[in-house]
C-alpha positions, 0 to 999 in steps of 0.5 A: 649549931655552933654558937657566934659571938653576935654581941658586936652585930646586935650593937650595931644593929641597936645604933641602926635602931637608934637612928631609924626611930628617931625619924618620923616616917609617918606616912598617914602624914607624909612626914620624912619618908624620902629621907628615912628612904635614903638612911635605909638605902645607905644601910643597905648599900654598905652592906653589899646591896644594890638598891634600886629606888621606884616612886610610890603614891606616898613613899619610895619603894626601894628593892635590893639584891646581894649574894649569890647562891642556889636558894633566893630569899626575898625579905619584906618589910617597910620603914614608915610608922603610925603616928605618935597621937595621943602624946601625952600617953608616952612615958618617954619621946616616941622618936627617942629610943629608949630603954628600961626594964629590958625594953627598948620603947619609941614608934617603930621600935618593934613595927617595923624598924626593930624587924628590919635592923636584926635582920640586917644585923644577922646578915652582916653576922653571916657575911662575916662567918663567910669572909665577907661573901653571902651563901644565898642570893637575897632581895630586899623590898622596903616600902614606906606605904604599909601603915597606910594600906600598901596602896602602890604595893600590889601593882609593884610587885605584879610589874617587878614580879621577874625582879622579885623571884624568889623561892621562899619569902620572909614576912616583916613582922612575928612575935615571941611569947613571954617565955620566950617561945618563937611564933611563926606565921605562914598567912594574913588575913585580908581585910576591907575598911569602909564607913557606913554614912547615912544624912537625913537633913540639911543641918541638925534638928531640935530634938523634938522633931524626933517624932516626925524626922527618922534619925541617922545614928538609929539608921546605923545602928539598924545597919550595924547590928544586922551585920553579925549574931551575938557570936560574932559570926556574920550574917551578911548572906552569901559571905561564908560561901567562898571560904576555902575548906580548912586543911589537915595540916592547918587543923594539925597546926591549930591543934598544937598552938598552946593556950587560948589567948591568956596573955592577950586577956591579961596584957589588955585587961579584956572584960567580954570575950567572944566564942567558946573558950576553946575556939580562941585559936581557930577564930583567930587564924581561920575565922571571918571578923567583921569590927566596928572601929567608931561610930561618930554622929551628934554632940558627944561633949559635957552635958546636954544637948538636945539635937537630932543630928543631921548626919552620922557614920560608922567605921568598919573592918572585914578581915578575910580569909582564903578565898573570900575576894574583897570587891564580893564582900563590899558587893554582899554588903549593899545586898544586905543593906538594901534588903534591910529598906537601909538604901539610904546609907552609903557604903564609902571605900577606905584605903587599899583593900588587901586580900588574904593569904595563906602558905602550905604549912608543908613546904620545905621553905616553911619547914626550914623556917620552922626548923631553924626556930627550934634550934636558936629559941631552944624550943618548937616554934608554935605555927600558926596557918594564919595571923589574926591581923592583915597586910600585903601578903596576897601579891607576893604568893600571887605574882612571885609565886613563892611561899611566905613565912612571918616570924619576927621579935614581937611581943605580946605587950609590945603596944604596937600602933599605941603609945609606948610601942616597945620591944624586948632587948631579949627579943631583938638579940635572939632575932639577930641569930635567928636571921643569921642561921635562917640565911645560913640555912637556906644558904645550904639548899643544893647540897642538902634537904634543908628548904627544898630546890632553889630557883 
């Protein structure tokens, strides 16, 4: 591989970084989201692309098109943000980009406009090497709707699915470890957020009543701790069923990942663990979780006071695996519940759910990417089946059709969604040449083996 001076993209694109963080795409709050929709418009637009714009319950989704080649690569990533609460754990402005120590900090400094901004800066870096021209056709979908569930993503992408063909896609997110090693991911898990509530009065009770009146947060409680043995496995009956059999290549692959989540332990100072030891990498990549995000109910402020709460409820998350379907889940669920005398709390539906997803770790799309990783980071690419975490994967390999990889410049104190989000300086360079040859790989397909036969 011969090597490029990319100081001048990687410049650039930190000032494109710059301006997007300090625009409060908050979508939970529909803050600045058509104006953040227009500066990404105009960065596109002034590379070559043509950017079509479509309503979105909560923000525009804007899908582009540039080059033209044997290979299309549809890239996926969105432009809003979560929010910057609690304020006062910043150390710097959350909209300010700042560095220090070799981090740049500021709410989407890493998810997901510091993804964005290297990937565009390694594209102006290959049309440079091209004089001006792109080797391969690329699309671009940004949404603005992630952090709160994609909830116009699925139906947008089964509608343009003929828009949006491509042969391989690569994922908004990806993460680097701390020596520098790439981390690639060919899937997400899916997930389902709900809240349990359970009422038993019209208003709260004097505590005494206890021994007559049944309590809400005891019945959630109940509720809760039926739902997974002490390993955390679920126990919800029927849920395993539809788990799809492990394959030899994922098993390979599982096998391969280095450590058992030491960096994760350390970096959130972790004091109880689930599973053996060794199974840290299989849990996370193949593995059904069931979390309870809060459990709200009566008086939580200084001291005493004496009530039996009319009300509480729960909050809770599955996250799936192939070919776990959401609506079965939600279905097992108040099964379960009733079958447990627990008819009395309400199962209420959160958000989008999101179904999993997961790519064949032997496609020539996800080797090429595995490839390239090797050659910019100097070291093999640790791939992972499936990350830990979820988002709207499913729709692209359902509709488009097309294989998906995730590898990006995460790292793993990065404080993503918290205070301090930050990413690597070291990371974003590395990220700008990685989508610079990653295209440039791709852009060979026709006349080599690298990624497979176009479309």
């Amino acid at each position: 591989m011969t090597p490029t001076d990319l100081s001048a993209h990687i410049e650039r694109g930190l000032s494109d970084l710059r301006d997007l963080v300090a625009m409060q795409s908050v979508s939970a709050q529909g803050r600045m989201l058509p104006e953040t929709a227009d500066a990404v418009t105009a960065l596109l637009e002034a590379e070559g692309f043509r950017v079509a714009r479509y309503p979105g319950q909560v923000a525009p989704v804007l899908v582009a098109e540039a080059g033209d080649g044997p290979f299309t690569l549809l890239i996926y990533n969105h432009y809003d943000v979560q929010p910057e609460d609690p304020l006062n754990l910043w150390d710097t402005p959350p909209f300010t980009l700042t560095e220090r120590d070799g981090r740049l900090y500021g709410r989407g400094a890493s998810d997901d406009k510091g993804e964005f901004t290297s990937r565009l800066a390694g594209l102006r870096a290959l049309r440079e090497r091209h004089g001006g021209s792109l080797p391969l056709k690329v699309k671009w979908l940004l949404e603005g709707e992630e952090e709160v569930g994609s909830p116009s993503l699925e139906a947008f992408v089964k509608d343009h699915a003929a828009e949006l063909k491509a042969d391989g896609v690569w994922w908004e997110f990806g993460s680097v470890t701390p020596e520098g090693r790439p981390i690639l991911y060919a899937g997400l898990k899916g997930i389902v957020c709900l809240e349990l509530r359970c009422r038993v009065a019209a208003s709260d009770l004097h505590s005494s009543t206890g021994a007559v009146v049944d309590n809400p947060l005891w019945r959630l409680a109940k509720a809760v701790a039926s739902l997974r043995d002490e390993t955390g496995r679920v126990t919800i009956p029927g849920f395993h069923d539809d788990v799809r059999e492990t394959s030899e290549a994922d098993r390979a692959a599982i096998a391969s990942i280095p450590g058992q989540g030491e960096s994760l332990y350390d970096a959130y100072e972790v004091t109880r663990r689930l599973g053996a030891p060794q199974d840290f990498n299989t849990r996370t990549n193949l593995m059904p979780v069931l979390n309870v995000n809060g459990f709200h109910g009566g008086y939580g402020d200084g001291g005493s006071k004496t009530v039996l709460p009319a009300e509480g409820f729960v909050k809770i998350d599955f996250r799936l695996v192939p070919d776990q379907h959401p609506d079965k889940i939600v279905e097992l669920l108040r099964a379960h519940l009733d079958a447990q005398n627990l008819q009395d709390v309400e199962i209420v539906e959160l958000e989008s759910h999101q179904h999993p997803a997961r790519s064949d770790l032997s496609d020539p799309f996800v080797q090429t990417a595995v490839r390239v990783a090797r050659e910019v980071y100097g070291q093999d690419a640790i791939l992972h089946p499936s990350s830990g975490g979820s988002g709207p994967m499913y729709p692209f390999m359902q509709h488009v059709g097309a294989p998906v990889v995730a590898l990006g410049i995460g790292n793993v104190a990065g404080r993503v969604h918290a205070p301090n989000e930050n990413v690597l300086r070291r990371d974003f360079e590395t990220g700008v040449r990685y989508a610079l040859e990653l295209m440039e790989a791709l852009g060979r397909v026709g006349n080599s083996s690298d990624a497979g036969a176009g479309g």
